[in-house]
Backbone bond lengths (Angstrom), bond angles and torsions (degrees), N, CA, C in turn:
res aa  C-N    CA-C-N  psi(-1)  N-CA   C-N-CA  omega(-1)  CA-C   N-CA-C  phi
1 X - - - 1.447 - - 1.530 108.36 -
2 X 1.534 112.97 130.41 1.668 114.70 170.93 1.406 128.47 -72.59
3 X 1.148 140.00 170.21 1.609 129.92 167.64 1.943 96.08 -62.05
4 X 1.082 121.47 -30.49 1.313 115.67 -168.93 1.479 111.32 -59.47
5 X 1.773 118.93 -35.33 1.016 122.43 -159.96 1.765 102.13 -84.76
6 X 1.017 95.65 -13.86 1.968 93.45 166.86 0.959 120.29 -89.28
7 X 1.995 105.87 -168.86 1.273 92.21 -161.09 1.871 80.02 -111.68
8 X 1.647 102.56 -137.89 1.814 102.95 -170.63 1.538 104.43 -64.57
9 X 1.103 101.38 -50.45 1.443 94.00 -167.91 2.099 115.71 -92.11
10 X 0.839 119.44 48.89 1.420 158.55 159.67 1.401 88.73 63.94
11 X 1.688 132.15 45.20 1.900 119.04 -172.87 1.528 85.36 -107.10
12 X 1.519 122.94 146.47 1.749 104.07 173.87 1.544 77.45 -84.69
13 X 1.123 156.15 -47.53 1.162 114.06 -136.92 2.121 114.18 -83.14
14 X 1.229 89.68 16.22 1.776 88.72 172.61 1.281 111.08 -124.93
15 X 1.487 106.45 40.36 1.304 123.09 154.86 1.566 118.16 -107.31
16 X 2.162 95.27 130.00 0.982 117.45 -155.91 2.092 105.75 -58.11
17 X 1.348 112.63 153.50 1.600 115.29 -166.56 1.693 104.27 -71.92
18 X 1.221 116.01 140.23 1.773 114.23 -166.65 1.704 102.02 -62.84
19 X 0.787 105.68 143.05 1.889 133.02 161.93 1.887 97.13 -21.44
20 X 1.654 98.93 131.58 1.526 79.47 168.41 1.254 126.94 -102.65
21 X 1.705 113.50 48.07 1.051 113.27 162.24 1.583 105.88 -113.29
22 X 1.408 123.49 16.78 1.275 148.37 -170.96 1.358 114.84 -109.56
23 X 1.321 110.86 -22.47 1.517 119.25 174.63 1.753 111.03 -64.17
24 X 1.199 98.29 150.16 1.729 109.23 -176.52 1.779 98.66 -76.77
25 X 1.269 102.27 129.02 1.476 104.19 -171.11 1.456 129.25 110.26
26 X 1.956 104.88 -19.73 1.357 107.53 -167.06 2.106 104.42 -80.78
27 X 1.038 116.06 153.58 1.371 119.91 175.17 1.529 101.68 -94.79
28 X 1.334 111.50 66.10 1.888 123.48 165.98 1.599 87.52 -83.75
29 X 1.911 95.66 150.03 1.355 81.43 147.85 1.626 127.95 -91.83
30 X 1.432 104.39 -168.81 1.671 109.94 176.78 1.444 122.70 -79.46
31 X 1.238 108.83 98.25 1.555 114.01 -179.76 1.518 129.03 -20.08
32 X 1.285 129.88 125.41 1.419 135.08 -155.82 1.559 99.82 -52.49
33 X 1.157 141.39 154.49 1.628 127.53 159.92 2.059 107.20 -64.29
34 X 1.612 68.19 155.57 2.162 65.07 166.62 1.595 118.75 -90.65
35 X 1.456 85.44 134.07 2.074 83.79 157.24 1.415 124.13 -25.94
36 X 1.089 114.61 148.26 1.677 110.91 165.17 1.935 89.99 -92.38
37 X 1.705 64.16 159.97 2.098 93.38 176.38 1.350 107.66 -51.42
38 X 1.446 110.59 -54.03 2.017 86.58 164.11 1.214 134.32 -34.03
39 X 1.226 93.94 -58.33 1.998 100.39 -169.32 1.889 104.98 -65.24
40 X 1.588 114.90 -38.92 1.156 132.75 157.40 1.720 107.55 -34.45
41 X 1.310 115.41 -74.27 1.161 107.63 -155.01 1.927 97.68 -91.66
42 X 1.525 132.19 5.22 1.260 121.70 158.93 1.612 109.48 -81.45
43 X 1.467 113.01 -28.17 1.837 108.91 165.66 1.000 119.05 -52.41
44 X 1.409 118.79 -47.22 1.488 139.49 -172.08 2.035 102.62 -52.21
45 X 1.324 85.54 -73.74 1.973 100.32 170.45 1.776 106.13 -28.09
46 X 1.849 100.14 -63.16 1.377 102.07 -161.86 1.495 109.67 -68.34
47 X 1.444 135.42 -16.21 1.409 150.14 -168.84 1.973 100.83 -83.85
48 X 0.867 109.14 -25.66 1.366 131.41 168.56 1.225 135.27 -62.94
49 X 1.515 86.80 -60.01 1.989 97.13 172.56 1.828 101.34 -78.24
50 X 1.166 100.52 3.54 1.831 97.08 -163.50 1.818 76.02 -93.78
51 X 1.296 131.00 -35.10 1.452 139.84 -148.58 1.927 113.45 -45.91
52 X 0.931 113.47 -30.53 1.437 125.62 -175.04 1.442 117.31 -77.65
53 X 1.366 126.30 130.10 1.651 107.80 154.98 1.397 129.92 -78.86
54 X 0.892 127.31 21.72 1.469 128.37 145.82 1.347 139.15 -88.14
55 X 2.180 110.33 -17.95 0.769 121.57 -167.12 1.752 95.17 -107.80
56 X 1.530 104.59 -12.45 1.598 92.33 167.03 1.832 119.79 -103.04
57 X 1.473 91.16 5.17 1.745 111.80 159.46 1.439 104.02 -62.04
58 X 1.716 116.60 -60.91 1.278 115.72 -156.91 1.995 104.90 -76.06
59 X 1.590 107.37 -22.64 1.560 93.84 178.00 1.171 109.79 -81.91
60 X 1.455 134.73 -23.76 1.503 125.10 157.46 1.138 133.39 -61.85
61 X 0.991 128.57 -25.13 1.311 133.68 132.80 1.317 141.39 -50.33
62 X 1.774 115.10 -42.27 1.275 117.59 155.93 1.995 116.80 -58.73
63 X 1.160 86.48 -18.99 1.793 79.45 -172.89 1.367 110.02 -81.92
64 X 1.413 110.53 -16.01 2.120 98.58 173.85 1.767 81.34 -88.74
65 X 0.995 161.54 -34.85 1.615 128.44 -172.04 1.122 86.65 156.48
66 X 1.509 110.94 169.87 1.532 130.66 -119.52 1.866 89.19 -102.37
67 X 0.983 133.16 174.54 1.648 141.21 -162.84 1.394 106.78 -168.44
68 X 1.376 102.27 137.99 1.836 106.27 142.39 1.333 124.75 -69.41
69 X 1.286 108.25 -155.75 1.360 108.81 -165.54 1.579 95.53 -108.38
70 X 1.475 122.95 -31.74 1.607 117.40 170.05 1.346 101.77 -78.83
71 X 1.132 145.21 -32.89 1.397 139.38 162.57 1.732 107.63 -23.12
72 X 1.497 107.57 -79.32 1.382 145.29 166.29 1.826 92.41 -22.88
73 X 1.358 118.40 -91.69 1.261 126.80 176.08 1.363 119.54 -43.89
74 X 1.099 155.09 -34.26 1.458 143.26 141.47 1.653 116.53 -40.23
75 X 1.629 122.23 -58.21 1.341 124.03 -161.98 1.817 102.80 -76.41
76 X 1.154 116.97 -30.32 1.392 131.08 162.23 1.081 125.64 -63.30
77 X 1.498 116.36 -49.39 1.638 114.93 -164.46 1.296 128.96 72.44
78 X 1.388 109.69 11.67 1.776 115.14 175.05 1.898 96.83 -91.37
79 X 1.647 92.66 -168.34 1.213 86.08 -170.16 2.414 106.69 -108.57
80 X 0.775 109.23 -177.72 1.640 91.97 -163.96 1.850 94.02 -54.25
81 X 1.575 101.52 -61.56 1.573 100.48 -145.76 1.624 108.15 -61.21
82 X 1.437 118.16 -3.87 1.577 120.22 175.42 1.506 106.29 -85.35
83 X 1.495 112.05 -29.26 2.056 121.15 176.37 1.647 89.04 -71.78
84 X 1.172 131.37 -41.92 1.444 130.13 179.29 1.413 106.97 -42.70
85 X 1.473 92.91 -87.64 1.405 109.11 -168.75 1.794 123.58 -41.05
86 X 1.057 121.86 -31.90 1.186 133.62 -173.93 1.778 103.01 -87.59
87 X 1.536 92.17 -44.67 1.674 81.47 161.29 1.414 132.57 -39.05
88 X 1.479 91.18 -45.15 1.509 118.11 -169.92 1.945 99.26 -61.70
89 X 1.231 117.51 -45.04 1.234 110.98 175.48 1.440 137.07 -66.93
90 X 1.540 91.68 -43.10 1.876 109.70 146.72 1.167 108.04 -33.74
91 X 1.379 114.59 -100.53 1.788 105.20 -176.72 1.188 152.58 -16.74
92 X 1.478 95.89 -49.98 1.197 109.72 -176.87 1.729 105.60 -84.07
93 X 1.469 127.83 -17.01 1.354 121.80 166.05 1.801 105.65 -85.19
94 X 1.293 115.99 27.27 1.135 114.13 -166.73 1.660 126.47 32.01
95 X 1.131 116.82 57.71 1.210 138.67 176.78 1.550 99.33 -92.10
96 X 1.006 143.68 -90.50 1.357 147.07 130.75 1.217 157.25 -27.43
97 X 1.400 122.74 144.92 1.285 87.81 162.64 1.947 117.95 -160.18
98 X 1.325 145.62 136.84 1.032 130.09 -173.99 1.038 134.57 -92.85
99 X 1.617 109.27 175.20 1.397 95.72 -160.94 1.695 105.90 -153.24
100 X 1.520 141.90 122.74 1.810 136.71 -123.59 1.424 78.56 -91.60
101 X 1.178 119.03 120.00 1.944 107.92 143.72 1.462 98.37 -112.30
102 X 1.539 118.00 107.45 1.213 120.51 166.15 1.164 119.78 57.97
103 X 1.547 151.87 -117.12 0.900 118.62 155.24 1.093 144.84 -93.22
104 X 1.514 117.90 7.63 1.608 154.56 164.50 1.204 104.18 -61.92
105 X 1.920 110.98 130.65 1.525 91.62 152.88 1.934 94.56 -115.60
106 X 1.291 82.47 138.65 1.481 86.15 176.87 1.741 109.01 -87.53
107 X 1.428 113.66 142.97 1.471 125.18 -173.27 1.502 110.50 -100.58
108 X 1.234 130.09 120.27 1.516 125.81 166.98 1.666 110.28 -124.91
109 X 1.617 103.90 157.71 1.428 103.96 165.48 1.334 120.25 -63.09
110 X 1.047 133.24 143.54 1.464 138.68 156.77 1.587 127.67 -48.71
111 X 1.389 97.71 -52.96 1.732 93.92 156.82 1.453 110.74 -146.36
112 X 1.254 128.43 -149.31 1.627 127.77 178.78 1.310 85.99 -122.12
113 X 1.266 156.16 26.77 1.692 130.11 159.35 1.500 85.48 -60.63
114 X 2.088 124.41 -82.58 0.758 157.97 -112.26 1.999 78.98 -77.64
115 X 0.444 128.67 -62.47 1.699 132.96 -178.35 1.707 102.96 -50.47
116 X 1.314 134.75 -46.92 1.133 140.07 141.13 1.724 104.87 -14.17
117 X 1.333 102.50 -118.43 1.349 98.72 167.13 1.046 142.11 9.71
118 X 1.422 109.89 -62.82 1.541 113.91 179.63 1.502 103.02 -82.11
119 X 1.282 144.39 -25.19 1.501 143.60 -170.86 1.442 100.99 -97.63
120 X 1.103 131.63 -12.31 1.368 130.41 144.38 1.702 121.23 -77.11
121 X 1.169 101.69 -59.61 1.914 80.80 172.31 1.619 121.07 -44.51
122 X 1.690 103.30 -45.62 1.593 99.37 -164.31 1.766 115.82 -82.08
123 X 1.613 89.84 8.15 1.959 99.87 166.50 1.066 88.63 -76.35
124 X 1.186 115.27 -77.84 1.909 146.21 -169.07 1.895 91.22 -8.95
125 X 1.339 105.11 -73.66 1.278 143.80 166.65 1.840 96.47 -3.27
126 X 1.919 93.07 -77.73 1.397 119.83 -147.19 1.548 110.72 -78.61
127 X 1.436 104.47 -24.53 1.574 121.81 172.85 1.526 111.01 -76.88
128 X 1.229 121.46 -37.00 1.470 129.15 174.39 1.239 124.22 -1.12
């Protein structure tokens, strides 16, 4: 018998009775397979660049429509080269991505999962 197969205090028999969708016989379905550690550890990366509040300033913001970087710096209130820099982390976790109008580069999300995410944590957050 493993430590797994007990309960807290290591007796199996005061371990709680399995789920009854765990019972032999139940019509559960078959649990999704897991990610591999890649895909694991590129979530991990992308959960990261999401990690900052400035950088989930700039995807809430990217999610009503696309901005410069003084755009960004007015509605924020940071200063440019910190809207830069974090850009810079966006991007490169492909969070974003830009694009030259003249001498603007305009910034957009890459897709709406990643905007998801962040407007769900900061409910998550707000409901608390």
């Amino acid at each position: 018998m493993s430590v797994a197969d007990t309960g807290p205090g290591g007796d199996a028999s005061a371990a709680p009775p399995p789920h009854e969708d765990c019972r032999p016989g139940s019509a559960a379905p078959a649990p999704a397979p897991a990610p591999s550690r890649e895909t694991l550890a590129a979530a991990g990366e992308l959960l990261r660049a999401l990690a900052a509040p400035v950088r989930i300033a700039i995807v809430l913001q990217l999610r009503e429509s696309e901005h410069c970087v003084h755009e960004l710096v007015g509605a924020l209130g940071v200063t440019q080269p910190l809207i830069s820099q974090h850009l810079r982390i966006l991007k490169a976790a492909g969070v974003v991505r830009g694009e030259r109008a003249g001498r603007e580069v305009l910034y957009r999300l890459v897709d709406d999962h990643l905007a998801h995410i962040v407007v769900d944590a900061v409910a998550h957050v707000e409901e608390g």
